[in-house]
PDB file of N, CA, C and O in Angstrom, chain B, residues numbered from 101:
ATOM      1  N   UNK B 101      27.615   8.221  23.331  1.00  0.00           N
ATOM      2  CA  UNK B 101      26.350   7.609  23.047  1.00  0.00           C
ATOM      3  C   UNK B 101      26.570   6.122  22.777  1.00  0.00           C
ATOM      4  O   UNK B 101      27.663   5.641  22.479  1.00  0.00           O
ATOM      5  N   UNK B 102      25.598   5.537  22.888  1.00  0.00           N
ATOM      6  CA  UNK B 102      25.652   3.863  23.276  1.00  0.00           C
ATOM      7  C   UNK B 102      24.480   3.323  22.188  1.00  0.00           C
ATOM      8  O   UNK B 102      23.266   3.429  22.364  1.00  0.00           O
ATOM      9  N   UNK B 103      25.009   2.841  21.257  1.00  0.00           N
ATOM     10  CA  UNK B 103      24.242   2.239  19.904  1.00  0.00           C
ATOM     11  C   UNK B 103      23.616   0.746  20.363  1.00  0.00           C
ATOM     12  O   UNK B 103      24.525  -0.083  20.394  1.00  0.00           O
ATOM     13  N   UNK B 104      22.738   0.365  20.608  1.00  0.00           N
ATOM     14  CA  UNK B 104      22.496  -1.313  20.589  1.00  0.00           C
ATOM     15  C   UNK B 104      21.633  -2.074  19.353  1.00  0.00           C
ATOM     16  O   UNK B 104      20.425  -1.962  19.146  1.00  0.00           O
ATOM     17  N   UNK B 105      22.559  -2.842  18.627  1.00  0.00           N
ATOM     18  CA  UNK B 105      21.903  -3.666  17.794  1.00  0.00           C
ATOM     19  C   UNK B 105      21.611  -4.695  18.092  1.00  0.00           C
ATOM     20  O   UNK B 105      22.433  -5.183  18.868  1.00  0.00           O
ATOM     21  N   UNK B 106      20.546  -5.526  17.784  1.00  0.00           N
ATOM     22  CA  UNK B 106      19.838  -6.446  17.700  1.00  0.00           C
ATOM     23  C   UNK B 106      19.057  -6.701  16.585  1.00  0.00           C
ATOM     24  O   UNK B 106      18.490  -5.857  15.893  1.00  0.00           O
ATOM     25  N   UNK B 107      19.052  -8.258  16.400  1.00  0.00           N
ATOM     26  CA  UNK B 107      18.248  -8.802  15.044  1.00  0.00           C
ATOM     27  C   UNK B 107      16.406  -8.744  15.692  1.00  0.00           C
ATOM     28  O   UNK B 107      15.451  -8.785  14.916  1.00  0.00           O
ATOM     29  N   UNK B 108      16.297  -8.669  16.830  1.00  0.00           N
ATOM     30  CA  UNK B 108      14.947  -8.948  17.216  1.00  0.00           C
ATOM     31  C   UNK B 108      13.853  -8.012  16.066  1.00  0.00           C
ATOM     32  O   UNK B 108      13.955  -6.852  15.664  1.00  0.00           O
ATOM     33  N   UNK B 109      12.917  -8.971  15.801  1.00  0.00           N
ATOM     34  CA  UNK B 109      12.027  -8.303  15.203  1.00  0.00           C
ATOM     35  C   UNK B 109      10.221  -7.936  15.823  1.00  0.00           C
ATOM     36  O   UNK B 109       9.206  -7.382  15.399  1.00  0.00           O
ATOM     37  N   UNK B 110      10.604  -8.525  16.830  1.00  0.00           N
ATOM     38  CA  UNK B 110       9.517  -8.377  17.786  1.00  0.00           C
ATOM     39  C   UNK B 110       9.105  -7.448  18.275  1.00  0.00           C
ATOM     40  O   UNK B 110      10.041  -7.177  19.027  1.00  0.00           O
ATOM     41  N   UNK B 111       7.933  -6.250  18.536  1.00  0.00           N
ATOM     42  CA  UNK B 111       7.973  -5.369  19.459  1.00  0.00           C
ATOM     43  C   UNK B 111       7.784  -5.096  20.696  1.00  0.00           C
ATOM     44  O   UNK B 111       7.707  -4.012  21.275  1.00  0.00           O
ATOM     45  N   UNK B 112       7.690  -6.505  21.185  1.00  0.00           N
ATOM     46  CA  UNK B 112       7.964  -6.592  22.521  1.00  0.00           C
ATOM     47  C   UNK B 112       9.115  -6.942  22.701  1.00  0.00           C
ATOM     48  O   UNK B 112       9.169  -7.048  23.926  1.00  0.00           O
ATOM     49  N   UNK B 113      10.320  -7.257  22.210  1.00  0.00           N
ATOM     50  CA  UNK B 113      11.435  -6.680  22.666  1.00  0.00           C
ATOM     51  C   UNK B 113      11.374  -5.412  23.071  1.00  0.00           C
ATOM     52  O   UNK B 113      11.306  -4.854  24.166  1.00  0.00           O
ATOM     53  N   UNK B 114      11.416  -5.057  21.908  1.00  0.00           N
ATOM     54  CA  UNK B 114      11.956  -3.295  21.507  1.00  0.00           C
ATOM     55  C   UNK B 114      11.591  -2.612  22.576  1.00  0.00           C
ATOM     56  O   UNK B 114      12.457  -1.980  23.181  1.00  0.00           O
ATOM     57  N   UNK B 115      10.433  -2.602  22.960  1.00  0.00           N
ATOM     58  CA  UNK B 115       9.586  -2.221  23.989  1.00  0.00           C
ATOM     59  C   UNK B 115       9.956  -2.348  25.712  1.00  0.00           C
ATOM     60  O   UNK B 115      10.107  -1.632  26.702  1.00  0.00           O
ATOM     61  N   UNK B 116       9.972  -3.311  25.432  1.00  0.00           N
ATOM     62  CA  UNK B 116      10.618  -3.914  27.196  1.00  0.00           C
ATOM     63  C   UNK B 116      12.291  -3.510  27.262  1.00  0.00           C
ATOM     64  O   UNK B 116      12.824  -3.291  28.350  1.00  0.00           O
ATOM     65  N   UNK B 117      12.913  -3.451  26.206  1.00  0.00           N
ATOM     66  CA  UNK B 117      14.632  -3.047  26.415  1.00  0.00           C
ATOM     67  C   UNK B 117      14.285  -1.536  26.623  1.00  0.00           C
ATOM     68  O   UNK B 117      15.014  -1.068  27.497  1.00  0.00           O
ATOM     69  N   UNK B 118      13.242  -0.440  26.006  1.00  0.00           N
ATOM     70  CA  UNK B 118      13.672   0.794  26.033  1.00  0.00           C
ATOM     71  C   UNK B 118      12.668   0.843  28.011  1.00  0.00           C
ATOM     72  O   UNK B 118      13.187   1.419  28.967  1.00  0.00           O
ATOM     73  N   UNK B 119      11.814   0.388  28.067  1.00  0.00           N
ATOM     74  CA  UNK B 119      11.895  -0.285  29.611  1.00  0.00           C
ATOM     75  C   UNK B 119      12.866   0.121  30.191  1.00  0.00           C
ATOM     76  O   UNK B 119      13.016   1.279  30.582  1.00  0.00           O
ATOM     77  N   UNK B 120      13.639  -0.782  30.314  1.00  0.00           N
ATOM     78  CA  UNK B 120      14.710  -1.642  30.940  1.00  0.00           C
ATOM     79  C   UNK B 120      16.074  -0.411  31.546  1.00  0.00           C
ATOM     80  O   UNK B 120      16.721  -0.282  32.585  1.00  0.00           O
ATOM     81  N   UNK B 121      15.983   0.431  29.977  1.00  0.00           N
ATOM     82  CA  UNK B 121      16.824   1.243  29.888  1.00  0.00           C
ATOM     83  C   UNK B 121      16.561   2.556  30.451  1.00  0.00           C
ATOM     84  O   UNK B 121      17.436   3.250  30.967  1.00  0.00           O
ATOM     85  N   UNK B 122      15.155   2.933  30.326  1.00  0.00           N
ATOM     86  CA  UNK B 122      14.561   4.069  31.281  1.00  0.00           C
ATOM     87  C   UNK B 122      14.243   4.293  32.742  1.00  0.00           C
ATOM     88  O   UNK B 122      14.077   5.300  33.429  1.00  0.00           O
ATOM     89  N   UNK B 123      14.208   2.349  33.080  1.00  0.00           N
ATOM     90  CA  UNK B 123      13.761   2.282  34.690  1.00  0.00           C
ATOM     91  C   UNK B 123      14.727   2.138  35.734  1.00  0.00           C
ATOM     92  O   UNK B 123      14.585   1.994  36.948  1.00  0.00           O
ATOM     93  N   UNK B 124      16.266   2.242  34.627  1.00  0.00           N
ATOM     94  CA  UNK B 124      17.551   2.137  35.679  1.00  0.00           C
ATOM     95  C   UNK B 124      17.901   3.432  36.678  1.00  0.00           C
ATOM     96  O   UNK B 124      17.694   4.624  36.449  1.00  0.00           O
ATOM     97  N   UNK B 125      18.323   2.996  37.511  1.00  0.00           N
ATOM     98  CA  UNK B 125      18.497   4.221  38.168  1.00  0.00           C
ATOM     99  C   UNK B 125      19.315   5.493  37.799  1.00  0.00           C
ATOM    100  O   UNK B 125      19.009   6.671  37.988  1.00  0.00           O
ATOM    101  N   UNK B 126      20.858   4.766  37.005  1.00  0.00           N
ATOM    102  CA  UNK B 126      21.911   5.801  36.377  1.00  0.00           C
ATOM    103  C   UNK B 126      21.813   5.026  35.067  1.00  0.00           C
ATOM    104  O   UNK B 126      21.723   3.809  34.902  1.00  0.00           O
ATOM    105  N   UNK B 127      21.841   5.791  34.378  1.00  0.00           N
ATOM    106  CA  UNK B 127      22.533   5.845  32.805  1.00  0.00           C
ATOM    107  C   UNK B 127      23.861   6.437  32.565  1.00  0.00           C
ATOM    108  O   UNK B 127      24.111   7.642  32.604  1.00  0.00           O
ATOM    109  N   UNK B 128      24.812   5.346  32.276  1.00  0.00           N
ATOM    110  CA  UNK B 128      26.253   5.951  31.923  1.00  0.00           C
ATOM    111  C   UNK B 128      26.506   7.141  30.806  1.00  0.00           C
ATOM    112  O   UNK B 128      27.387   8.000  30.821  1.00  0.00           O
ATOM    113  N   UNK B 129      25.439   6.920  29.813  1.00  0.00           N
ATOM    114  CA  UNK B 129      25.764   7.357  28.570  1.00  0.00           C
ATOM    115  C   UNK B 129      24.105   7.583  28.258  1.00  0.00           C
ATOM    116  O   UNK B 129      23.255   7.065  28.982  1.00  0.00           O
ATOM    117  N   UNK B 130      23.736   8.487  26.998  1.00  0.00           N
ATOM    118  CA  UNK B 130      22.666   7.880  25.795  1.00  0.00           C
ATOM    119  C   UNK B 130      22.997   6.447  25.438  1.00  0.00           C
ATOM    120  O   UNK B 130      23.991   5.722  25.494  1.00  0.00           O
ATOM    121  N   UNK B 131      21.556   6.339  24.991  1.00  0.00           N
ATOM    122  CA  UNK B 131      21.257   5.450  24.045  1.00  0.00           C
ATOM    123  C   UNK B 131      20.658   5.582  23.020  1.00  0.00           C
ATOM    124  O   UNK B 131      19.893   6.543  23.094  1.00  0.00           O
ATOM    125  N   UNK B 132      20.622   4.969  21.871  1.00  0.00           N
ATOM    126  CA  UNK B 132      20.109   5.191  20.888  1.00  0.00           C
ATOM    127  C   UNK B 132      19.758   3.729  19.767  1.00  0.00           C
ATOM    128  O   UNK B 132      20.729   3.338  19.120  1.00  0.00           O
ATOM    129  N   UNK B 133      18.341   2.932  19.556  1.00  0.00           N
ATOM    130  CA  UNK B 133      18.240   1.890  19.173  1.00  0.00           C
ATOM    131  C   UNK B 133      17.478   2.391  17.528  1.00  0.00           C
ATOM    132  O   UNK B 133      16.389   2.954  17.413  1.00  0.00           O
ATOM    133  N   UNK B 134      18.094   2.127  16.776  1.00  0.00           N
ATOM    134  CA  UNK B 134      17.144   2.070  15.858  1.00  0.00           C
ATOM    135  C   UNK B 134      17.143   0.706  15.585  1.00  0.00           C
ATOM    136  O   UNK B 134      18.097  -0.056  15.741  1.00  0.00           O
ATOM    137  N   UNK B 135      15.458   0.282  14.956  1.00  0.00           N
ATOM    138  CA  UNK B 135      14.652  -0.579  14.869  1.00  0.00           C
ATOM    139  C   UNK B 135      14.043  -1.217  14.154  1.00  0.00           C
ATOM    140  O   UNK B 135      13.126  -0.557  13.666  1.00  0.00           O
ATOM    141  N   UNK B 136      14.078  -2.244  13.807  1.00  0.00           N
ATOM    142  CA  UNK B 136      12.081  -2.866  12.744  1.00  0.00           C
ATOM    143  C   UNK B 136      11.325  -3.941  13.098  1.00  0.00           C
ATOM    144  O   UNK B 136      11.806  -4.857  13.765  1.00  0.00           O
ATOM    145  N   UNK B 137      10.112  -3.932  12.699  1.00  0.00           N
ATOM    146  CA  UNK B 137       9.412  -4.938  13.464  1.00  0.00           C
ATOM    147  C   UNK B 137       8.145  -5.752  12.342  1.00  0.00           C
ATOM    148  O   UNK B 137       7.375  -5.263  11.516  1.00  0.00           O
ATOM    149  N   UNK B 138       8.301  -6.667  12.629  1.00  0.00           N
ATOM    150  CA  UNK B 138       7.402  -7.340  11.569  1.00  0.00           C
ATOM    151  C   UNK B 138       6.370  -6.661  11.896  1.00  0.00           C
ATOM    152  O   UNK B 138       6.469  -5.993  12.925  1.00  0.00           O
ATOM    153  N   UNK B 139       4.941  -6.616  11.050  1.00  0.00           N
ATOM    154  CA  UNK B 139       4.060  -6.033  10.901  1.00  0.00           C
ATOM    155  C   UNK B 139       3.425  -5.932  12.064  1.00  0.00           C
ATOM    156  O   UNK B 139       3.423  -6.993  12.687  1.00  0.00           O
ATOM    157  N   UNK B 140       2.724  -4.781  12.740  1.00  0.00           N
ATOM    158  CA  UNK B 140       2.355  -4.172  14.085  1.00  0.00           C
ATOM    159  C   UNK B 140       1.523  -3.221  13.622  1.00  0.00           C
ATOM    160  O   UNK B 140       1.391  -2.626  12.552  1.00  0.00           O
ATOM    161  N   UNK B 141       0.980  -3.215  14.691  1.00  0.00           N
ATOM    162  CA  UNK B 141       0.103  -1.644  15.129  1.00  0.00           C
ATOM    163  C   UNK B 141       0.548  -1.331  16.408  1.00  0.00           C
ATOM    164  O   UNK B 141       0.085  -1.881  17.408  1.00  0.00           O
ATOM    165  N   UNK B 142       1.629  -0.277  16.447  1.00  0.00           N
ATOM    166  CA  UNK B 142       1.615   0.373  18.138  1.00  0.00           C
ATOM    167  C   UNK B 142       0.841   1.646  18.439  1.00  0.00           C
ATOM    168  O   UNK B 142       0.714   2.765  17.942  1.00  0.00           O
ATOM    169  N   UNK B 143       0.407   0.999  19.425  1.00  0.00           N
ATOM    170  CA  UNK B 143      -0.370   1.886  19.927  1.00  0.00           C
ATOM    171  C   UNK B 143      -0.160   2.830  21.094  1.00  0.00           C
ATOM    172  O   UNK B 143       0.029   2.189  22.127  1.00  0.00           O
ATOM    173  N   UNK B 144      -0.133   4.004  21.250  1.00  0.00           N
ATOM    174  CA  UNK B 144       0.132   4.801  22.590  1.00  0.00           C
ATOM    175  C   UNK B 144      -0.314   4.768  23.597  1.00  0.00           C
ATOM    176  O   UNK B 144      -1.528   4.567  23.597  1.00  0.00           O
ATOM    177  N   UNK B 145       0.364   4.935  24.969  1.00  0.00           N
ATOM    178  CA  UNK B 145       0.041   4.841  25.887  1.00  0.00           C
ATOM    179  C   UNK B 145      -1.418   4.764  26.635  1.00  0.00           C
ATOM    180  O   UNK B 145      -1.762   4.037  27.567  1.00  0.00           O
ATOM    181  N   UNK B 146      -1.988   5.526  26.083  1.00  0.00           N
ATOM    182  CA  UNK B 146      -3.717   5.759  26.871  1.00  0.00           C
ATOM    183  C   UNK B 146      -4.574   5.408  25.118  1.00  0.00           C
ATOM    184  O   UNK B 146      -5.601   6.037  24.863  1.00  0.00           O
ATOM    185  N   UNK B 147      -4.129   4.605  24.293  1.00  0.00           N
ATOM    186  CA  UNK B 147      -5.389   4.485  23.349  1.00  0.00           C
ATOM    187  C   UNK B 147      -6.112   3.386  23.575  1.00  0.00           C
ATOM    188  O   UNK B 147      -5.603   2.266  23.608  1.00  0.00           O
ATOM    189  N   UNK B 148      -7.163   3.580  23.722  1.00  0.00           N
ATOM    190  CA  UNK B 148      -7.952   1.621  23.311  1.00  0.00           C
ATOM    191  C   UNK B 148      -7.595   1.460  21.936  1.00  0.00           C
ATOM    192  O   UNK B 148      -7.661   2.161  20.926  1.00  0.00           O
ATOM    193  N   UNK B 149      -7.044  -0.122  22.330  1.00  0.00           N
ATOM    194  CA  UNK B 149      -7.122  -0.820  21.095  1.00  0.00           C
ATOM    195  C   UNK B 149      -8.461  -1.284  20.337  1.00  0.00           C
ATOM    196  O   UNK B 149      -8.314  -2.211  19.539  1.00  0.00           O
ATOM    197  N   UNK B 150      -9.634  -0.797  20.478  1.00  0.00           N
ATOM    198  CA  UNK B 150     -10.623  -1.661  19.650  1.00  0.00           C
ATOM    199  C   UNK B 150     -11.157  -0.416  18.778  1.00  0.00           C
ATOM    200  O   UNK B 150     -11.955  -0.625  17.865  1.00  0.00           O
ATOM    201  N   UNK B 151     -10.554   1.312  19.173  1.00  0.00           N
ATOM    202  CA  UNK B 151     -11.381   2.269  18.594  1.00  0.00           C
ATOM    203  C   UNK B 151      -9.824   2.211  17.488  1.00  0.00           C
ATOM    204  O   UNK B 151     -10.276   2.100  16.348  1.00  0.00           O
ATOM    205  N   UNK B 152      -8.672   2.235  17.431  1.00  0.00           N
ATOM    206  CA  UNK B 152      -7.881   2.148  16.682  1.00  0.00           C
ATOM    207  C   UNK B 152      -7.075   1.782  15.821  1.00  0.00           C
ATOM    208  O   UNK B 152      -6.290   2.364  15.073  1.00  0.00           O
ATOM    209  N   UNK B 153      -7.588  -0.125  16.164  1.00  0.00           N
ATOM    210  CA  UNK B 153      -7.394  -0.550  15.373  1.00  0.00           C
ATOM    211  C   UNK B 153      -8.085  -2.207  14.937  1.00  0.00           C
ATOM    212  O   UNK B 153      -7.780  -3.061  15.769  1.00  0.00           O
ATOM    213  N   UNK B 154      -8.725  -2.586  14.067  1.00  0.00           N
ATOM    214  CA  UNK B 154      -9.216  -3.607  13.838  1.00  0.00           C
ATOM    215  C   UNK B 154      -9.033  -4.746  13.856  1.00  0.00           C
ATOM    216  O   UNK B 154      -9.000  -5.429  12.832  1.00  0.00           O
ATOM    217  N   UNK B 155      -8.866  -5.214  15.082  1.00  0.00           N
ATOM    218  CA  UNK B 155      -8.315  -6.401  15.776  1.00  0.00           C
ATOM    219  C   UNK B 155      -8.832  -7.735  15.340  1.00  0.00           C
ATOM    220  O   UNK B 155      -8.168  -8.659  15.809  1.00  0.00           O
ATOM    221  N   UNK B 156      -9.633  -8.028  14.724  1.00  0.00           N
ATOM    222  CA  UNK B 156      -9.970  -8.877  13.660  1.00  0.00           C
ATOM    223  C   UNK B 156      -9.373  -9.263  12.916  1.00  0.00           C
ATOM    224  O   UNK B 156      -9.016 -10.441  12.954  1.00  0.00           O
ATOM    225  N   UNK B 157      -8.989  -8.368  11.855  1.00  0.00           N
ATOM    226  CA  UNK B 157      -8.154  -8.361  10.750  1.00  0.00           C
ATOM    227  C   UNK B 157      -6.969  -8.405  11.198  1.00  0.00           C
ATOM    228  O   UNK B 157      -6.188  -9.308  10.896  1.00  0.00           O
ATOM    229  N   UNK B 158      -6.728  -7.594  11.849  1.00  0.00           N
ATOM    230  CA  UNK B 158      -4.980  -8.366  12.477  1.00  0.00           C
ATOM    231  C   UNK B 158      -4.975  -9.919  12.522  1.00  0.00           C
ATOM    232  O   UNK B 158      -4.498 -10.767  11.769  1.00  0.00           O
ATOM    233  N   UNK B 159      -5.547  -9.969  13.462  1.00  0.00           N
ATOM    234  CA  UNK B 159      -5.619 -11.667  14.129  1.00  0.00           C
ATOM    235  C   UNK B 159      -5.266 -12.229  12.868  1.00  0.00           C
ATOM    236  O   UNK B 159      -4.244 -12.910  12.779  1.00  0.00           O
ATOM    237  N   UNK B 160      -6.212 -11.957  11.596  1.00  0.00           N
ATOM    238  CA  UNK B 160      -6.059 -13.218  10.424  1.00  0.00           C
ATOM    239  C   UNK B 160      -4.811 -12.615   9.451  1.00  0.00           C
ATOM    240  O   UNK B 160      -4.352 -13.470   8.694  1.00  0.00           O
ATOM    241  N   UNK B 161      -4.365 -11.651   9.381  1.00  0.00           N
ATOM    242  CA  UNK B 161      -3.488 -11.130   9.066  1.00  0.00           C
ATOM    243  C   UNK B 161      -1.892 -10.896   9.776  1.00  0.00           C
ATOM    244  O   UNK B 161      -1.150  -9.921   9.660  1.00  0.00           O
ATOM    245  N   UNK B 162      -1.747 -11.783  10.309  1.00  0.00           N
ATOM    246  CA  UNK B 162      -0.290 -11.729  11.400  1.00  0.00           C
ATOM    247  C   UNK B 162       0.096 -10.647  11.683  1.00  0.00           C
ATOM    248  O   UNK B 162       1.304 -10.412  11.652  1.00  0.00           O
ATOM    249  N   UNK B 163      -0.910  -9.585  12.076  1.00  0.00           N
ATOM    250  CA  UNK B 163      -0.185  -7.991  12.596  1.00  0.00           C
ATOM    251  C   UNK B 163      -0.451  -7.919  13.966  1.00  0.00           C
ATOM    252  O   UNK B 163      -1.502  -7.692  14.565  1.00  0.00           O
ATOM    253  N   UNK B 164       0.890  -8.195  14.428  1.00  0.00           N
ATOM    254  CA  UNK B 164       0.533  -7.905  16.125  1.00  0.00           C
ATOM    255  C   UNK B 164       0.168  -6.370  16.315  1.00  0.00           C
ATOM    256  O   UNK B 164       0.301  -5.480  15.475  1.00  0.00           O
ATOM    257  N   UNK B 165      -0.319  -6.263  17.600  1.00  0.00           N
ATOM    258  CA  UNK B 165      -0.695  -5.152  18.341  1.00  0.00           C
ATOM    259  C   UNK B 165      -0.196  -5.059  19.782  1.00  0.00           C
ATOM    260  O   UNK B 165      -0.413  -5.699  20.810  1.00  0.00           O
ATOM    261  N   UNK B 166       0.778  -3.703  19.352  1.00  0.00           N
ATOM    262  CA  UNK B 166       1.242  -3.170  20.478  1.00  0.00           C
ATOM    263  C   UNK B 166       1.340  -2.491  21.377  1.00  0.00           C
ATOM    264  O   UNK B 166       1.132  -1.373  20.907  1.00  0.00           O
ATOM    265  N   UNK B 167       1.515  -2.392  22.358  1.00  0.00           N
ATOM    266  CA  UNK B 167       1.498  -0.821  23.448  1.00  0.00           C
ATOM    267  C   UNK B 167       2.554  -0.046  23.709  1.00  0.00           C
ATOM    268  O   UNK B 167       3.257  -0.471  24.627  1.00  0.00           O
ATOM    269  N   UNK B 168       2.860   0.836  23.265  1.00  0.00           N
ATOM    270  CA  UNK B 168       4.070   1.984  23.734  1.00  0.00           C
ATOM    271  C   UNK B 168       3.983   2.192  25.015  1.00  0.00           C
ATOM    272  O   UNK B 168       2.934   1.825  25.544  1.00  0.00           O
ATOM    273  N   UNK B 169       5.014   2.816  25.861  1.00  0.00           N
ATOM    274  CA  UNK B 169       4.889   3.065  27.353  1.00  0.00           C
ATOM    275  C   UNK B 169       4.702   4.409  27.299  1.00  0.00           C
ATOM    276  O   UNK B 169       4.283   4.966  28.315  1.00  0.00           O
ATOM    277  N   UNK B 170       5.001   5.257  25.995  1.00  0.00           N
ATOM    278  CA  UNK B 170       4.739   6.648  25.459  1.00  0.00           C
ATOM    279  C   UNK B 170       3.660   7.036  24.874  1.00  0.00           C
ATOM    280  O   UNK B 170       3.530   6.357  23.855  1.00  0.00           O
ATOM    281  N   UNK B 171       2.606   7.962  25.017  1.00  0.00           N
ATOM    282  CA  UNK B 171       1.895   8.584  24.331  1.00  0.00           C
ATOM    283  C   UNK B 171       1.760   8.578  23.141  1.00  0.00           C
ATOM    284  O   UNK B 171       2.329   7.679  22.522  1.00  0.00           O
ATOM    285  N   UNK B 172       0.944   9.595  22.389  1.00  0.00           N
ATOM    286  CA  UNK B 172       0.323   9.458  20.901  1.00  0.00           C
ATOM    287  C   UNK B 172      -0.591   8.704  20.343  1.00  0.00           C
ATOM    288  O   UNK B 172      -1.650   8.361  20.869  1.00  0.00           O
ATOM    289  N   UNK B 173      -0.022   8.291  18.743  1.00  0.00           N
ATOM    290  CA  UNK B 173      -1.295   8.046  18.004  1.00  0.00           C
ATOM    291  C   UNK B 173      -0.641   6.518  17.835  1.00  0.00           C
ATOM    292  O   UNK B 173       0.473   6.087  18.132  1.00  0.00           O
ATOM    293  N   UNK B 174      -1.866   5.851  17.200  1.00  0.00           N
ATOM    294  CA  UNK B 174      -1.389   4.465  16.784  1.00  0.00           C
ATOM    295  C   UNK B 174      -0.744   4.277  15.322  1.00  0.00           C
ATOM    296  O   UNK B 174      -1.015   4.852  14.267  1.00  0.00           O
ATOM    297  N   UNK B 175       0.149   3.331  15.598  1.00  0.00           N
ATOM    298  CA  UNK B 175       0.949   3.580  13.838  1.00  0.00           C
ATOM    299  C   UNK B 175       1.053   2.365  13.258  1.00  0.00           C
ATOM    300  O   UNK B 175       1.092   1.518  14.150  1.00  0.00           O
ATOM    301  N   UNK B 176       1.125   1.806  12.014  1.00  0.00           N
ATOM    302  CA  UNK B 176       1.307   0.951  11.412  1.00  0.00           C
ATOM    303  C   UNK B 176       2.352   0.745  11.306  1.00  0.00           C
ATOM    304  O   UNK B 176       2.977   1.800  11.198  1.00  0.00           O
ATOM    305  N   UNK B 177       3.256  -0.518  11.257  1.00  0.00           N
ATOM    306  CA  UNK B 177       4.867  -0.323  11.015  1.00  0.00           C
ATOM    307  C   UNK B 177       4.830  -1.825  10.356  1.00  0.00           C
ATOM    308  O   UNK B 177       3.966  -2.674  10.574  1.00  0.00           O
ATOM    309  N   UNK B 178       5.985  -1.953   9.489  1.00  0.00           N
ATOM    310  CA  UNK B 178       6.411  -2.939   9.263  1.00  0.00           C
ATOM    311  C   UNK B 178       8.080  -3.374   8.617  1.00  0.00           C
ATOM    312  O   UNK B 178       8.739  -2.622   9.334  1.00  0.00           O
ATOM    313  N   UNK B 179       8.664  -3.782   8.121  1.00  0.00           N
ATOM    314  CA  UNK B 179      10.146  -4.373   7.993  1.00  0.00           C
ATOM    315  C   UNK B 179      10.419  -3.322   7.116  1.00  0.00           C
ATOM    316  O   UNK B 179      11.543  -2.825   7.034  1.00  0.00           O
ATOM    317  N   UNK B 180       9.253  -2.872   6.313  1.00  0.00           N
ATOM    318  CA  UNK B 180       9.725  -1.769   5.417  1.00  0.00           C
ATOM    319  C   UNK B 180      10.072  -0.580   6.077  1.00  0.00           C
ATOM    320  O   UNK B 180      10.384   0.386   5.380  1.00  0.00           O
ATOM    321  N   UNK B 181      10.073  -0.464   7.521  1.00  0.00           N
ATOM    322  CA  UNK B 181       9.953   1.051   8.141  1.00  0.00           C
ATOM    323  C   UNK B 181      11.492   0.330   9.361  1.00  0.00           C
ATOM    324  O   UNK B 181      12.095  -0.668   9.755  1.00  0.00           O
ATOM    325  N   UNK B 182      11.346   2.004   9.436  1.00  0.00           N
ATOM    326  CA  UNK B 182      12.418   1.995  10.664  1.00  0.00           C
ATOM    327  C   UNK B 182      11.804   2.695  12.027  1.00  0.00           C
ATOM    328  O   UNK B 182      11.121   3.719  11.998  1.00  0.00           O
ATOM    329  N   UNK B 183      12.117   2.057  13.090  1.00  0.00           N
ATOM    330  CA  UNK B 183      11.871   3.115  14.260  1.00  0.00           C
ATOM    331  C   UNK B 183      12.886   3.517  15.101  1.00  0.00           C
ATOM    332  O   UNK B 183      13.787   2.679  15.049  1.00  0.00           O
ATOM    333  N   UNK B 184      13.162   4.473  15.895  1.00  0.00           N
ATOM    334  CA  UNK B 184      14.200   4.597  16.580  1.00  0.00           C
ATOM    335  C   UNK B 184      13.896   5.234  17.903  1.00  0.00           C
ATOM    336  O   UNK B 184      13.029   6.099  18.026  1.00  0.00           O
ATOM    337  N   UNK B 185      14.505   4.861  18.718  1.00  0.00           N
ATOM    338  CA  UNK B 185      14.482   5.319  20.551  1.00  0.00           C
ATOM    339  C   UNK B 185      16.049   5.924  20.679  1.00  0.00           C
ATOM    340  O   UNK B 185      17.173   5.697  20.231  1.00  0.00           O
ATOM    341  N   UNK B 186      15.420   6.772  21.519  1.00  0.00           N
ATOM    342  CA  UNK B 186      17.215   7.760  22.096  1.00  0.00           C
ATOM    343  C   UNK B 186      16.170   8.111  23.277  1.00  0.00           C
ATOM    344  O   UNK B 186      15.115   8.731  23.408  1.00  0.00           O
ATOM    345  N   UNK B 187      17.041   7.380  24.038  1.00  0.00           N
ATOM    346  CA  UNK B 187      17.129   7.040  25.547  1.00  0.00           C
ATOM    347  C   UNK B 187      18.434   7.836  26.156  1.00  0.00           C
ATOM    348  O   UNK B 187      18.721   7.728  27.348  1.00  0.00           O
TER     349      UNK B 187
END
């Protein structure tokens, strides 16, 4: 298994590397990223963002809003949380 760290706190990193890592043709190994991201709302694949989350208050509140390439619900995250991908 193949660990990748990074300081990025962005979730568009996070996002575009587990991308990156799913759209290759071979994978040598797993992967496995655990994560944090300054304050966000990600959101799943098929949600609108305006029924889930209050895009207003973000805006004046520095909480980006994100899109997963995966399904589910929308989540709040921030430096206090961890996320993790195993790819």
């Amino acid at each position: 298994m193949i660990y990748i760290e990074h300081k990025s706190t962005e979730p568009s990193f996070w996002f575009g590397l587990e991308r990156a890592l799913m759209t290759r043709e071979t994978l040598s190994d797993d992967y496995f990223l655990l994560w944090q991201v300054k304050p966000a709302v990600m959101l799943g694949r098929y949600q609108n963002a305006q029924d889930e989350a209050d895009i207003e208050y973000a805006k004046q509140n520095g909480i980006q809003i994100a899109r997963r390439l995966t399904g589910g619900g929308a989540v709040y995250t921030d430096l206090g949380s961890f996320q993790f991908s195993y790819i």
